[in-house]
C-alpha positions as CSV (number, residue, x, y, z in Angstrom):
1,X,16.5,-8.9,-2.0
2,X,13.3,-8.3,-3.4
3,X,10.9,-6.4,-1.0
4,X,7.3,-6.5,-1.2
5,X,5.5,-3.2,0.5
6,X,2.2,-4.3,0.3
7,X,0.4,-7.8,0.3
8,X,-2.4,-9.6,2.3
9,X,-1.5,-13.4,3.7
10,X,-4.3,-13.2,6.0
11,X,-6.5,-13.6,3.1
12,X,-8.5,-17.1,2.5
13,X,-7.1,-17.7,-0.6
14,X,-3.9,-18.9,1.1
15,X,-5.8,-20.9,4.1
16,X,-4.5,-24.6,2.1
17,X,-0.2,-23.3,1.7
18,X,0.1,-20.3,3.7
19,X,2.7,-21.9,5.5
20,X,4.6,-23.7,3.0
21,X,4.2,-20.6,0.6
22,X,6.3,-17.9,3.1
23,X,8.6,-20.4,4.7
24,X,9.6,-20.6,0.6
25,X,10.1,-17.1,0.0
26,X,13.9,-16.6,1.1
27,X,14.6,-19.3,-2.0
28,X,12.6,-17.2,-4.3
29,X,14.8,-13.9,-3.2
30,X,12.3,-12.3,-1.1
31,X,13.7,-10.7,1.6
32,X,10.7,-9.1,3.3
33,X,7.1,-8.0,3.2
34,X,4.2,-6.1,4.3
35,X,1.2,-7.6,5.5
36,X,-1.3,-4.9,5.0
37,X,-4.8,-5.2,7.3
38,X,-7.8,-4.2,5.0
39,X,-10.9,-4.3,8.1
40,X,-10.3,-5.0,11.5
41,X,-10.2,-8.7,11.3
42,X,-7.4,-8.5,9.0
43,X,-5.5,-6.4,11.6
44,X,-5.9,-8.9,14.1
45,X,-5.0,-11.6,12.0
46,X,-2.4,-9.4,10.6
47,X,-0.4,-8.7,14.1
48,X,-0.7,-12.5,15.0
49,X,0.3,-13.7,11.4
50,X,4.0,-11.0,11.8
51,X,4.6,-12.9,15.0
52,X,5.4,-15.7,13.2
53,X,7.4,-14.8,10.2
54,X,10.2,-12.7,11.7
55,X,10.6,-11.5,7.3
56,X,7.0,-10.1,7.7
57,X,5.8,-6.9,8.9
58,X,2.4,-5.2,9.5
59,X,0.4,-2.1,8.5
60,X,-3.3,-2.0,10.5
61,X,-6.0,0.1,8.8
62,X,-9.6,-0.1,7.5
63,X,-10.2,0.5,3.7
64,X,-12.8,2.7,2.6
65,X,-15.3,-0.4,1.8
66,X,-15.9,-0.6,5.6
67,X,-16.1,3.1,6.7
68,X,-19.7,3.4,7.5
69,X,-19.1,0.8,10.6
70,X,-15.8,2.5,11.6
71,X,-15.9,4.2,14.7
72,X,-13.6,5.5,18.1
73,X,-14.1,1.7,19.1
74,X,-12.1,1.5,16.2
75,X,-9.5,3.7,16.6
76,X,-9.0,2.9,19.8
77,X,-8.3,-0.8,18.9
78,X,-6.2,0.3,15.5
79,X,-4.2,2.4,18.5
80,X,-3.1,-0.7,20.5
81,X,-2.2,-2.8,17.8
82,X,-0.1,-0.3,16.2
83,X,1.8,-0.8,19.3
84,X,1.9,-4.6,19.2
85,X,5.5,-6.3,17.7
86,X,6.5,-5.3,14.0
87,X,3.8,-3.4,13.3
88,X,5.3,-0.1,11.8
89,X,2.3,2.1,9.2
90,X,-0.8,2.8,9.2
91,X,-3.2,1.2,6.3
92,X,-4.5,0.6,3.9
93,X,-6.4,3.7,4.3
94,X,-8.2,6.6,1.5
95,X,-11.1,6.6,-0.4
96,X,-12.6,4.4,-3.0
97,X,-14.8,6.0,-5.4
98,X,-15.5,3.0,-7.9
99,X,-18.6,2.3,-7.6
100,X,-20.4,5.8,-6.8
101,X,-22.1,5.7,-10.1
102,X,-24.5,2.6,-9.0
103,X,-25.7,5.1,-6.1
104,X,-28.4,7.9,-6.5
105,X,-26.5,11.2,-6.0
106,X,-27.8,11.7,-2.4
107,X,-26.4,8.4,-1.3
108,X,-22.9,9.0,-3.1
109,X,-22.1,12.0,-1.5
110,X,-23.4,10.4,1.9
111,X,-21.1,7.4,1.5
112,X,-18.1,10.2,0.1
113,X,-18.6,11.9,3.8
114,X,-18.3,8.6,5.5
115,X,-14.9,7.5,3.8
116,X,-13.5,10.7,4.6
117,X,-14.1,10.7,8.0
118,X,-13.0,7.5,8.4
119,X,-9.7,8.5,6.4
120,X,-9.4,11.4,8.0
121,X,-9.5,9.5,12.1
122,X,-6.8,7.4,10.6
123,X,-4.5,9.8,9.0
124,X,-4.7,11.8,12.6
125,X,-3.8,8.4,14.6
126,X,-0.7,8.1,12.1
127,X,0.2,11.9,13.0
128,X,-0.5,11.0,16.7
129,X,1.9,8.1,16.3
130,X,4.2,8.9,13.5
131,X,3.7,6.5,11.4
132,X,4.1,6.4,7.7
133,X,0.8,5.9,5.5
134,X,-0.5,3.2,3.4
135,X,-2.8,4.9,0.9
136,X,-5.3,3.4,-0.9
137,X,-6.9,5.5,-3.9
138,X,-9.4,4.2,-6.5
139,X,-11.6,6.8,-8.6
140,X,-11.0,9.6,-6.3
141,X,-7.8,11.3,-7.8
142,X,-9.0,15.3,-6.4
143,X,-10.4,14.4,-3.1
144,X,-7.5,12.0,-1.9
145,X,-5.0,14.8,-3.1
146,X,-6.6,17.3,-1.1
147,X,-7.1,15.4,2.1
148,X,-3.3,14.1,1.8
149,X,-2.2,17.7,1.2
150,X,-3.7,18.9,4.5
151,X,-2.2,15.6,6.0
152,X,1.0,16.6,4.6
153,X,1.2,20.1,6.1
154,X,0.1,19.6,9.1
155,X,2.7,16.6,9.6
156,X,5.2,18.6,8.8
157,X,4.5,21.6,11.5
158,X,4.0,19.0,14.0
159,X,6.9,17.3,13.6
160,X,5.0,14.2,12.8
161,X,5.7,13.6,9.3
162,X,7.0,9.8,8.2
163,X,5.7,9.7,4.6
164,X,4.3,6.8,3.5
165,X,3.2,4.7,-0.2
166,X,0.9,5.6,-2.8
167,X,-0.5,2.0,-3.0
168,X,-0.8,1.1,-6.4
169,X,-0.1,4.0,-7.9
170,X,-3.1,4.4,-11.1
171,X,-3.1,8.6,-11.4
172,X,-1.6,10.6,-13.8
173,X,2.5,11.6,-14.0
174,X,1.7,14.9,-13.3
175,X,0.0,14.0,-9.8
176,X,2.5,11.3,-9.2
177,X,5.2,14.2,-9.6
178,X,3.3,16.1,-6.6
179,X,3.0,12.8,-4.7
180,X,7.0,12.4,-4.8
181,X,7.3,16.2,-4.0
182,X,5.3,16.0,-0.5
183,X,7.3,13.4,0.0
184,X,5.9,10.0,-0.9
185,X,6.9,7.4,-2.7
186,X,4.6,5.3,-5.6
187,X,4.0,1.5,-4.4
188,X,3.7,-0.2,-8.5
189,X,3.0,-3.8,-8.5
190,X,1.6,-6.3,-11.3
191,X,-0.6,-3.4,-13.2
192,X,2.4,-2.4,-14.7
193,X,2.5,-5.6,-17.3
194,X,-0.7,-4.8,-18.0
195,X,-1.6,-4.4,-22.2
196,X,-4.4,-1.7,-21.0
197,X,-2.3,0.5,-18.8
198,X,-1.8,3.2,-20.6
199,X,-0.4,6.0,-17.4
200,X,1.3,3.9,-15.6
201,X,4.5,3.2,-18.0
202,X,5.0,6.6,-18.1
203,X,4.5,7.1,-14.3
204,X,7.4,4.8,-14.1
205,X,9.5,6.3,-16.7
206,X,9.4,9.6,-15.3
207,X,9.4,9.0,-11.7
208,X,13.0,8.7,-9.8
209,X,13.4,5.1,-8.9
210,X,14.8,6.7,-5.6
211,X,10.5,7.0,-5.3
212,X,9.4,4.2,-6.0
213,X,8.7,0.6,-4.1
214,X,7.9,-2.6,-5.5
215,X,4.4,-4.5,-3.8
216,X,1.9,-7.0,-5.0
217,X,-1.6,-6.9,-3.6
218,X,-1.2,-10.1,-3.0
219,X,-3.6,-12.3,-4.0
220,X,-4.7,-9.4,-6.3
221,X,-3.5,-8.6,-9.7
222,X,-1.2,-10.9,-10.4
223,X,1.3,-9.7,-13.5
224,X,1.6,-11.2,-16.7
225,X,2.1,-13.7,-17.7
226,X,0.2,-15.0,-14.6
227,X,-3.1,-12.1,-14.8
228,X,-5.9,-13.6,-13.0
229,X,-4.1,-16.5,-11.0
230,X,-3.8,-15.9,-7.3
231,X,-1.0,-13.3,-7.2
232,X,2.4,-13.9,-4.4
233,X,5.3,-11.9,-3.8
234,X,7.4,-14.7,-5.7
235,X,6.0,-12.9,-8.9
236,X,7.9,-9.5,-8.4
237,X,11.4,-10.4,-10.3
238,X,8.5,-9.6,-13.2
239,X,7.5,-6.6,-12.3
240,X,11.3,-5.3,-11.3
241,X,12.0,-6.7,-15.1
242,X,8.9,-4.6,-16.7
243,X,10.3,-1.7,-14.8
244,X,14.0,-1.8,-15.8
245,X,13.0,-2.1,-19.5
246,X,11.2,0.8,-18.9
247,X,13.9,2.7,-17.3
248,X,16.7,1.0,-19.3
249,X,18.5,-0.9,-16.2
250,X,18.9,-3.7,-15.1
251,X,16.1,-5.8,-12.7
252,X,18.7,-6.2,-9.8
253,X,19.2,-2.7,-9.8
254,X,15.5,-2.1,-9.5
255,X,15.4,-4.5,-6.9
256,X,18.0,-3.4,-4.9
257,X,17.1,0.4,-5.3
258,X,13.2,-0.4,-4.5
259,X,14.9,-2.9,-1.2
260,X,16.2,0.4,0.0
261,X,13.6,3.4,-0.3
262,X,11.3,0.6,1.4
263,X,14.0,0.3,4.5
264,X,14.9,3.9,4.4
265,X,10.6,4.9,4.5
266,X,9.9,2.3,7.3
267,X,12.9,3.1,9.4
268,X,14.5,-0.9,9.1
269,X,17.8,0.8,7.7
């Protein structure tokens, strides 16, 4: 069944049919699914929203867009719900560039500090608990590689290391090659349909499917047909069917390759 690494039902935009919407998604051959926390209200509502949908699971992290109000208060509390029922990574955490060119220089490099300490306290609670990673990467390709390599290494002498997802995967196939070779897989979702993405077909094409997870980003980038609706995990079987024409297979053998790496990462084997 199809398994979707990465998506966010906490979020309003399923307040009117959250219910009615996941108690569906066994029909639509969805057979489980990440609820990723963003900030630290979606944790909380994350770790109450797994308790109810034994097919859900739960990643707890803060994106970069709220780093300069993360703290060891933080941590602290990230710590304890990591421990609470089903939750099993840490994320979505990284750094989020995007928008650094609306900043004076001065206040870009001040706010490029800030996300990387905050990154940085929540790769070191994944080490301290071995957990696997959810990464989040937008505009800051050289910075995220370098901060993951150190991650990587110093997993790895600990004893620590659980790997993690590239969440949606929009680098080159050269650094997606590197990625796979520390040890992570590539998390590709509805961008893949896109007309304008130009890497990411070839990403696919060259990348094992061993390395490789389906998600959504749920309600984010929704594929096409469906670009700019509210995006649901019911809309992968078009994303496994724009990866298996890419790779010349078939969709259920994308599903049911992508339904294992996910098990195999998370430890649900």
């Amino acid at each position: 069944m199809i398994f979707d690494t990465h998506a966010h039902y906490d979020d309003a935009r399923f307040d009117e049919d959250r219910e009615a919407l996941l108690k569906s998604m066994r029909e639509h051959g969805i057979g489980h699914i990440i609820n990723v926390g963003a900030e630290m209200k979606g944790c909380r509502n994350t770790v109450s929203l797994v308790k109810k949908y034994p097919f859900l699971y739960g990643a707890v992290g803060v994106h970069p867009d709220g780093a300069p109000e993360f703290d060891e208060a933080c941590i602290e509390e990230l710590r304890q719900m990591a421990g609470e029922e089903r939750i099993i990574a840490i994320g979505e955490i990284g750094l989020d560039y995007a928008y650094m060119d609306e900043l004076s220089p001065e206040e870009a490099e001040r706010t490029k500090e800030i996300q990387k300490k905050c990154f940085a306290m929540q790769l070191a609670l994944a080490r301290e608990l071995r957990y696997p990673v959810f990464i989040h990467s937008r505009d800051a390709a050289a910075d995220t590689m370098e901060m993951m390599r150190k991650h990587t290494e110093t997993a790895k002498t600990e004893g620590s290391f659980r790997g993690g997802i590239i969440h949606c995967y929009a680098y080159s196939p050269e650094m997606a090659e590197e990625y796979v070779k520390m040890g992570y897989v590539l998390g590709i979702g509805g961008v893949v349909t896109f007309k304008n993405a130009k890497k990411l077909p070839e990403v696919v094409e060259r990348i094992p499917l061993t390395s490789l997870v389906l998600e959504t980003d749920s309600p984010y980038l929704a594929p096409v047909p469906h670009r700019g609706e509210r995006n649901d995990s019911t809309m992968l079987s078009l994303v496994a069917a724009k990866i298996a024409e890419l790779k010349g297979i078939t969709a259920e053998e994308v599903i049911a390759v992508t339904e294992a790496n996910a098990n195999r990462l998370l430890g649900l084997e």
